[in-house]
N, C-alpha and C positions, 0 to 999 in steps of 0.2 A: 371650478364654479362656472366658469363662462361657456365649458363644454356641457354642460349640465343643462343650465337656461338654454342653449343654444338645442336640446333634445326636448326640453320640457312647453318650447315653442313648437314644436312641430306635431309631439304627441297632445298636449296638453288644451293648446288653443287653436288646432283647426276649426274646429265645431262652430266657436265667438266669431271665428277671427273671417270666414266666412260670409256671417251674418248679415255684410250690407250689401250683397249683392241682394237681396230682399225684404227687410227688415223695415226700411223705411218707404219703401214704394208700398206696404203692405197698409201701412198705416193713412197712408193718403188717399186710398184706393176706400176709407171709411170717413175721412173727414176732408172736407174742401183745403187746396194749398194756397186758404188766404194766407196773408204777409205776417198777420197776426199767430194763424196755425201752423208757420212753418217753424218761427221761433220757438211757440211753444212743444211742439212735438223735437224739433234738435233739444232743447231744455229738459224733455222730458228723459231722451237717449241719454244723455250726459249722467242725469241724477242716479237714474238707474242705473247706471253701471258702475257710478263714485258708491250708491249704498249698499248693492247688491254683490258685484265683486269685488269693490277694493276693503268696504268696510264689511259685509258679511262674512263672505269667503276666506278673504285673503287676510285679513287681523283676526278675525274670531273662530269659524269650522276649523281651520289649517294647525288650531292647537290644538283639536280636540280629536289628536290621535291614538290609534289603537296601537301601539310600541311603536312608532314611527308609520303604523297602514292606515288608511282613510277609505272612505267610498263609506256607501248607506250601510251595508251588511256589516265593516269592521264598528261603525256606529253603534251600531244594533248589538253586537257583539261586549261591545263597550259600556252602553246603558243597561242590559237584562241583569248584571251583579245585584247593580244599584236598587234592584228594586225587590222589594221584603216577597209584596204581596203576589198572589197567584195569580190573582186576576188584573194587575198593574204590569205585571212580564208577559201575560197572553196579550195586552192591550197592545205594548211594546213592540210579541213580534210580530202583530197582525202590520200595524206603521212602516215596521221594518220589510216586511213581503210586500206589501204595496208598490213602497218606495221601489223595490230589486224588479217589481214586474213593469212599473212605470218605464225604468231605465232600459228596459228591453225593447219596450216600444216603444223610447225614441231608441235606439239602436236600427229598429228598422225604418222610422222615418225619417232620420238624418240622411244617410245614406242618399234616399230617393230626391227629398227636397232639394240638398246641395247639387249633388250632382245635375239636376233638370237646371235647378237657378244660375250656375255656370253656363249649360249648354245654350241655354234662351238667349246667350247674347248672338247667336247666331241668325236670330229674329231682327235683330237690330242691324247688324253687319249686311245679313241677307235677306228682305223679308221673305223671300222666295224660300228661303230651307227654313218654312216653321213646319211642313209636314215631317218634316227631318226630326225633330227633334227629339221625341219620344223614341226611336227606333236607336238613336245614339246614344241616347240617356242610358235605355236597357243594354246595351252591347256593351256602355262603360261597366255598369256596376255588373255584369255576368263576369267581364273579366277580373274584375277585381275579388269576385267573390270564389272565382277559379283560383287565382292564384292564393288564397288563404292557406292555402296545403303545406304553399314552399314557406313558409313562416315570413317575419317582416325583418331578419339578421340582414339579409342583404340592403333592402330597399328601407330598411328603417333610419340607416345614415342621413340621407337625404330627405325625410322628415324635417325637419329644424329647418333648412337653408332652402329647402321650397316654401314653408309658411315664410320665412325670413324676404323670400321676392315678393310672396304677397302682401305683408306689410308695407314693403317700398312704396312698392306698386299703387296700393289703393291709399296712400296719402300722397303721393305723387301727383295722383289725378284730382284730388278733393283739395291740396295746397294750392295749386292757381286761381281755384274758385273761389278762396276766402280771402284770396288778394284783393279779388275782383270786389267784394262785395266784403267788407269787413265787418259790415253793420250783423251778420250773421254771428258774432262772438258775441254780442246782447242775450244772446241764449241761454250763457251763463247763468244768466240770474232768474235763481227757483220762481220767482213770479211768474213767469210767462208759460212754463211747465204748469201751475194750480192754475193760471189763467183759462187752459182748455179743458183741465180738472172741471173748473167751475162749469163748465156748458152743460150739464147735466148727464144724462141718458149715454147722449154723442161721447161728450167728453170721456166720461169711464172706461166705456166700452173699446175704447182707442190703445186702452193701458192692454188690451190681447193680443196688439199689435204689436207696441211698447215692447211688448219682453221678449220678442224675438232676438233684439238686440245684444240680448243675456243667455241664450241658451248657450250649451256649453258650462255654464258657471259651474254645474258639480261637478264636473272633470278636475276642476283645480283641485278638489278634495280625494276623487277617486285615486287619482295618482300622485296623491302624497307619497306614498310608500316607494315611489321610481326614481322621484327626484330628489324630495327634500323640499322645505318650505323656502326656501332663502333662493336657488334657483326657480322657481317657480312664479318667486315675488319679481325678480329679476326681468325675468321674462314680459314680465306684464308691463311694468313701467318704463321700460326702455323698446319696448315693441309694440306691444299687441296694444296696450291704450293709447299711445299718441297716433298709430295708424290709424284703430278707429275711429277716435275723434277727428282728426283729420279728414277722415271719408265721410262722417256723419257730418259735421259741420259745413263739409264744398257739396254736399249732396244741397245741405239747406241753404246754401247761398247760391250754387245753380239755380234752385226754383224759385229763388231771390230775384234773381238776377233776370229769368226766363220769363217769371209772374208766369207760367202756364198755370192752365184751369185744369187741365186733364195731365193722368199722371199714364204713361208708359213703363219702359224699364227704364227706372230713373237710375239705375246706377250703370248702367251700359251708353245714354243718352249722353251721360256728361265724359263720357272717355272721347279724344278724340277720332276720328272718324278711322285717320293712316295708323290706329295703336286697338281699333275693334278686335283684328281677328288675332293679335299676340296678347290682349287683356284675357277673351276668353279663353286661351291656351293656359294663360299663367291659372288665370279662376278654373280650370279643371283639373288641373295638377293638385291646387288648394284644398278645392273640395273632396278629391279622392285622397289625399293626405285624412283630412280632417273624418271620412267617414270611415277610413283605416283605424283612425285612433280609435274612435265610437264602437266599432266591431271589437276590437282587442278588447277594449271594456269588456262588451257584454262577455265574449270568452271567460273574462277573471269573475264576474258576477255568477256565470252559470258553474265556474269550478270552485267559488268558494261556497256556492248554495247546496251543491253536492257534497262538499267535505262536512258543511254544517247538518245535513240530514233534513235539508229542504227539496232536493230533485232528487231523482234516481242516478244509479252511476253511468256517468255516460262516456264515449271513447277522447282520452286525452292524450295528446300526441304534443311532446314538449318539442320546440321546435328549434328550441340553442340549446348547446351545453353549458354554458356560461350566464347566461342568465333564466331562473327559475320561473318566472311568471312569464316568460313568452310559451305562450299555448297556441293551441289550434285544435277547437271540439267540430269534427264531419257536420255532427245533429245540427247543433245551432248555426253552424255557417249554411247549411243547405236552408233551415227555417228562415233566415234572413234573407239569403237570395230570392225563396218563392214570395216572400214577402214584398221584399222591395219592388220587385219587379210589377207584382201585382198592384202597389200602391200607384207606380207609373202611370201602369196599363189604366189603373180607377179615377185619374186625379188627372192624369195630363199635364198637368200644371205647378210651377211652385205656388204660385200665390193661389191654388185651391189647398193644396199641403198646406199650408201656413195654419189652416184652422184647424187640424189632427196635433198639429207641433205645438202648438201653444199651452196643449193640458197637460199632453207628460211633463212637461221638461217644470211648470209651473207648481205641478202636485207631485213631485219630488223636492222641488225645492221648499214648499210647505212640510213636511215631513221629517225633512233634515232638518230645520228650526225647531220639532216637538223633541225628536230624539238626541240634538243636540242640548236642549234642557236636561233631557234625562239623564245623560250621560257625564255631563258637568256640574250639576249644583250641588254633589258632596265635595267637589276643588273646590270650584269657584264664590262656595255658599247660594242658597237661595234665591235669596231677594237678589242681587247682583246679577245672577242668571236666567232668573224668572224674566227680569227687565230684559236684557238683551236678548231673549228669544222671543217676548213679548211683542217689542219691535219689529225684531225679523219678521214675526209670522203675520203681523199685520201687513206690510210691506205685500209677500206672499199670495195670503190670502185676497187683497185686492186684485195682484195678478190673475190670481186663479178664477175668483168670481167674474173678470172681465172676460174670458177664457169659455165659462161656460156656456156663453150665448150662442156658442161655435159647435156646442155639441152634435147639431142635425148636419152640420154640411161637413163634416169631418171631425171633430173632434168624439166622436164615438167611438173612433179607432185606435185610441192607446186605452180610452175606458174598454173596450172588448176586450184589448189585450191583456190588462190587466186582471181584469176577473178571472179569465181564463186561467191566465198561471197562479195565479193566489188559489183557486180550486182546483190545480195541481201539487201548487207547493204546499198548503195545508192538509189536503189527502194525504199524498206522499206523510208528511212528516205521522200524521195521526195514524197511518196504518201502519209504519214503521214501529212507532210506541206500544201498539197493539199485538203483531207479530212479535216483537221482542220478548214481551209480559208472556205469550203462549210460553215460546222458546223456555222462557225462563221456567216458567210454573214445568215444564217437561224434561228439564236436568234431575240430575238426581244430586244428592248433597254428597259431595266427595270421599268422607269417611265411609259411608255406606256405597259408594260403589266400588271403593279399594275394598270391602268386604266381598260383594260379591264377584269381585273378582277370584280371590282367593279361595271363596265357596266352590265356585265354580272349576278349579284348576285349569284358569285361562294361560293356555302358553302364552310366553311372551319373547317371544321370534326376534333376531338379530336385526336392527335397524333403527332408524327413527321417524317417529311418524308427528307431523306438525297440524295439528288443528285450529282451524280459524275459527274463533266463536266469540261470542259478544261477552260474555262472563264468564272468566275463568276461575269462580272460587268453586263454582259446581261442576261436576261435570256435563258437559253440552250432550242433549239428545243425538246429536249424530255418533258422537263417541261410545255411548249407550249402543247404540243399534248397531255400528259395526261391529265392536265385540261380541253381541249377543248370534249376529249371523257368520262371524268368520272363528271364532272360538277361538284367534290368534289377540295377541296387540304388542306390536315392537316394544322393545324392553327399554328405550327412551321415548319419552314422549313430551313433547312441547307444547299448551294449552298456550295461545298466543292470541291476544287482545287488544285490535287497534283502537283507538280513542281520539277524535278529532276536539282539541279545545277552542276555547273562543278568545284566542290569540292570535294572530297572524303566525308565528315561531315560534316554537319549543327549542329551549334552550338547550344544547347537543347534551350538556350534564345531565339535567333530568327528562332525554327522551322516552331513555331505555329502564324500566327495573325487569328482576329478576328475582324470582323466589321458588326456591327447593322444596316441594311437596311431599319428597319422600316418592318412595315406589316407584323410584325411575322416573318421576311427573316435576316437568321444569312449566310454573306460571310466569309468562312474559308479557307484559304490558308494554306497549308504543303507541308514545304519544305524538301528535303531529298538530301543528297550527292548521287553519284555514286556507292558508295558501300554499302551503306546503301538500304534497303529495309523498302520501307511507313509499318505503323502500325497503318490505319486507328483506332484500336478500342481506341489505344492510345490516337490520335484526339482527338475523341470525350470526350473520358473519360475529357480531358483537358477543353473541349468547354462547358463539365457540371458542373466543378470545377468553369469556368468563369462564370456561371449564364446563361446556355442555359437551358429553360423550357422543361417544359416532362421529358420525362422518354427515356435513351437513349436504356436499356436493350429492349424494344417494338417498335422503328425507324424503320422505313420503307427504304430500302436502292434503289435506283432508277438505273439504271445503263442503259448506250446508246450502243445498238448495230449496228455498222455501214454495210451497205451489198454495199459493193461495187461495181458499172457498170462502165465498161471500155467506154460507148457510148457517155462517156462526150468531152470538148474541151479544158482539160489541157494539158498545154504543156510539154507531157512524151510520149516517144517513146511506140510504141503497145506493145512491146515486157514485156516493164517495168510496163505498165499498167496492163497487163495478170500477171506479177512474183507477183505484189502486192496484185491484189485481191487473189491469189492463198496464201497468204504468211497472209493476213486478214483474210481469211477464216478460216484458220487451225490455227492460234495466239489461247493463251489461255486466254479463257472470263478475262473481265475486275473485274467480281465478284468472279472469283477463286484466281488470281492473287493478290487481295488484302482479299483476305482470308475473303471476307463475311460471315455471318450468313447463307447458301442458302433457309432454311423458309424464310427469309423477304429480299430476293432478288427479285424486278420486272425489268425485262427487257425489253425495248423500243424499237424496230426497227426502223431506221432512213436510207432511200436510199439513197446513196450518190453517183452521176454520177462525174466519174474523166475523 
């Protein structure tokens, strides 16, 4: 257990636990640090994190697992049963795709912010290396996004015991400060939090600032499935929340203490002078920890939105033997490198980033409160869960409206992001559904092509030939078309049918079935969760244990290539028609992606007008 929380701190709370190196300077930088506003904005940091992660998060989302998986998509996954109607499941997965493209863009602006808001103490240490610091910022995160390749087995040990220094660390520095000035535990009391509530316009608007302090919170959910709720809880109460409070509270009895009018980097200013240049060392270690975590994510978000038939398939390279969810996808790791880098190059600054961070991370966490209704009010009843998600999403929703005012000076930039993939991930899935239905309407029905087989006196040649196809009660057009131009077909043949459920895991017992068609035609179905990745060779291996004839080591592996025309009369806007075939074209082959033999790979071309 203790080795568990001890990994669930390093992967799980970089992102939080980072947070005050900018979180609370950002917040002053919008309202004056009167004595009045200092108590109430620590009052404000505190609440928010007692409602948002210990009571949101960490008592309610963390049960509302998908067989032990979490994160938006196992969500979304989880609520789409629940729901009868057609247009209550489309409402559902549009929530769910928002939420998965939100999480992308912060994927790429955690990255950038952390890592600059670590290097900026070198502003402080040196003000002479601030031209410096954009040039460092980038060199870090190119390096870290180079090494993605060699996976995180090595360097992932020491996740836990680097956030575990920076825990120390930044209540180390914030415990002297509440010695100094104790009157700063007054904070406690929710009054003085509504206190700067009440100032109107000012006051609200400050709650954009406020939830920096909270980002990171859906990580506790996404990596349910790694840890476990119990280490995860672990972790928080005994680490990662008495640090932060700690650093939150001495940050607010520093400018207690200081009464300064003007705010710098306030959380570098109160480190002492002889511990600047080992603070910023430990805080880049932190941050690079914590945007490690954040990449890994999006990794599992972009290979479960593949398995689910929301992207295309894209190159996955497992990176342990030992553990199945460590990935590494080339596409998205190079997307986030040109990305981050570019946010740098555009921003300069953490505290300009701070206004782009504030709507993803805010309009995910609004999303997970709809879909969490969804998904729990046939357990938990109704009324019961209406309330509790009621709450959350007011909570939410206030963030996010404070959030919005930030749209012009960066907050535009996970809203881009997001549209953009949503009219990727919607295309993709809707032209997917559409090429399917051709596919389909151009099988022929099984009993009639075992006829014209027979009509025909098609030999049927020593070997076994395996075909990949989406419905195996008919026979697949590629099947059709090779016989008709080779006049041969191996005298076993194996129609094989992958199916991704909306499970995380398929249980080993009912992966696999099998059924005998007669005429030498073996139907195989494999099934695979969301997180899991097919292993055809497994299949087989299985299918010859069962009493499939031949020789599977010499199988002929058959695979459909669909070439998409937009000249067709599905009903999909042009625009989505053009994204798909664009998005088909460039998808990786069907026979890389399930890791074929490429010697006994034949490829079919099949036109398919959408």
């Amino acid at each position: 257990m203790a080795a568990l929380a001890l990994g669930a701190l390093g992967v799980v709370y970089g992102d939080i636990g980072t947070s005050p190196l900018y979180a609370m300077r950002e917040c002053f930088l919008q309202i004056a640090p009167t004595h009045e506003h200092v108590l109430g904005i620590v009052s404000l940091f505190f609440w928010s994190l007692t409602l948002v992660v210990v009571i949101k998060y960490l008592s309610f989302v963390l049960r509302a697992d998908n067989h032990g998986e979490g994160g938006i998509l196992a969500l979304l996954a989880l609520a789409q049963p629940h729901a009868t109607d057609k247009r209550i499941r489309k409402i559902l997965l549009f929530v769910g795709l928002i939420g998965s493209a939100l999480l992308f863009a912060d994927g790429i602006i955690t990255p950038a912010i952390s890592v600059l808001s670590a290097v900026e103490g070198l502003e402080v240490a040196t003000p002479s290396a601030t031209s410096l610091v954009t040039p460092i910022a980038i060199g870090i995160l190119i390096g870290l996004f180079v090494v993605q390749r060699r996976g995180t087995g090595e360097i992932g040990a020491f996740f836990g015991p680097a956030v575990l220094v920076w825990c120390v660390s930044i209540g180390a520095v914030g415990l002297p400060w509440i010695i100094r000035q104790p009157e700063i535990l007054s904070a406690l009391n929710p009054l003085h939090a509504l206190g700067v509530l009440s100032e109107g316009k000012t006051g609200y608007l400050v709650l954009g600032a406020v939830v920096l302090c909270v980002t990171g919170g859906e990580a506790l959910y996404a990596d349910l499935g790694h840890f476990g709720r119990q280490p995860i809880r672990l972790a928080w109460y005994f680490a990662v929340m008495p640090a932060l409070l700690l650093s939150y509270f001495g940050q607010g009895a520093y400018l207690l203490a200081q009464n300064k009018a003007e705010i710098g980097n306030l959380f570098y200013e109160m480190v002492p002078q002889s511990l600047l240049y080992p603070m910023v060392g430990v805080a880049t270690v932190a941050t690079v920890v914590a945007s490690q975590a954040l990449i890994t994510g999006v990794f599992t978000m972009v290979h479960q939105s593949v398995q689910l038939g929301y992207l295309p398939r894209v190159t996955v390279v497992h990176t342990s033997t030992d553990i199945e969810n460590r990935i590494y996808i080339p596409q998205a790791n190079t997307i986030l490198m040109v990305s981050c880098v570019a946010l740098v190059l555009g921003f300069h600054s953490s505290s300009a980033l701070a206004s782009a961070y504030g709507i993803a991370v805010t309009g995910t966490m609004s999303l997970t409160s709809v879909l969490f209704f969804a998904a729990m009010y046939k357990k938990w009843g109704t009324f019961p869960t209406a309330c509790v998600s009621l709450g959350f999403l007011v909570i939410d929703l206030a963030f996010l409206g404070a959030n919005l005012s930030k749209v012009a000076s960066g907050g535009w930039v996970p809203l881009a992001v997001a549209v953009f993939l949503v009219a990727v991930m919607t295309s993709w899935q809707r032209g997917t559904e559409v090429v399917s239905e051709r596919i389909r309407a151009l099988g022929v029905p099984f009993d009639d092509f075992i006829t014209h087989l027979q009509r025909r006196h098609i030999a049927r040649v020593p070997g076994t030939a395996v075909f990949l196809t989406r419905e195996a009660l008919a026979a697949p057009p590629m099947l059709v078309h090779y016989v008709d131009h080779s006049l041969a077909l191996q005298e076993h043949v194996v129609l094989l049918t992958v199916s991704i459920e909306h499970v995380p895991r398929v249980n080993e017992h009912a992966r696999i079935e099998i059924e005998d068609a007669g005429h030498g035609f073996l139907r195989v179905r494999s099934r695979y969760g969301f997180m899991e990745s097919p292993d055809l060779g497994h299949v087989l291996s299985v299918c010859q244990q069962r009493g499939l004839p031949g020789s599977i080591e010499d199988a002929t592996f058959f695979v459909g290539h669909s070439t998409v025309l937009t000249t067709g009369q599905a009903r999909m806007a042009g625009w989505r028609k053009s994204l798909f075939e664009l998005l088909n074209r460039n998808a990786r082959p069907a026979s890389t992606h399930y890791q074929l033999p490429s010697t006994r790979v034949v490829e079919i071309g099949v036109r398919i007008e959408i």
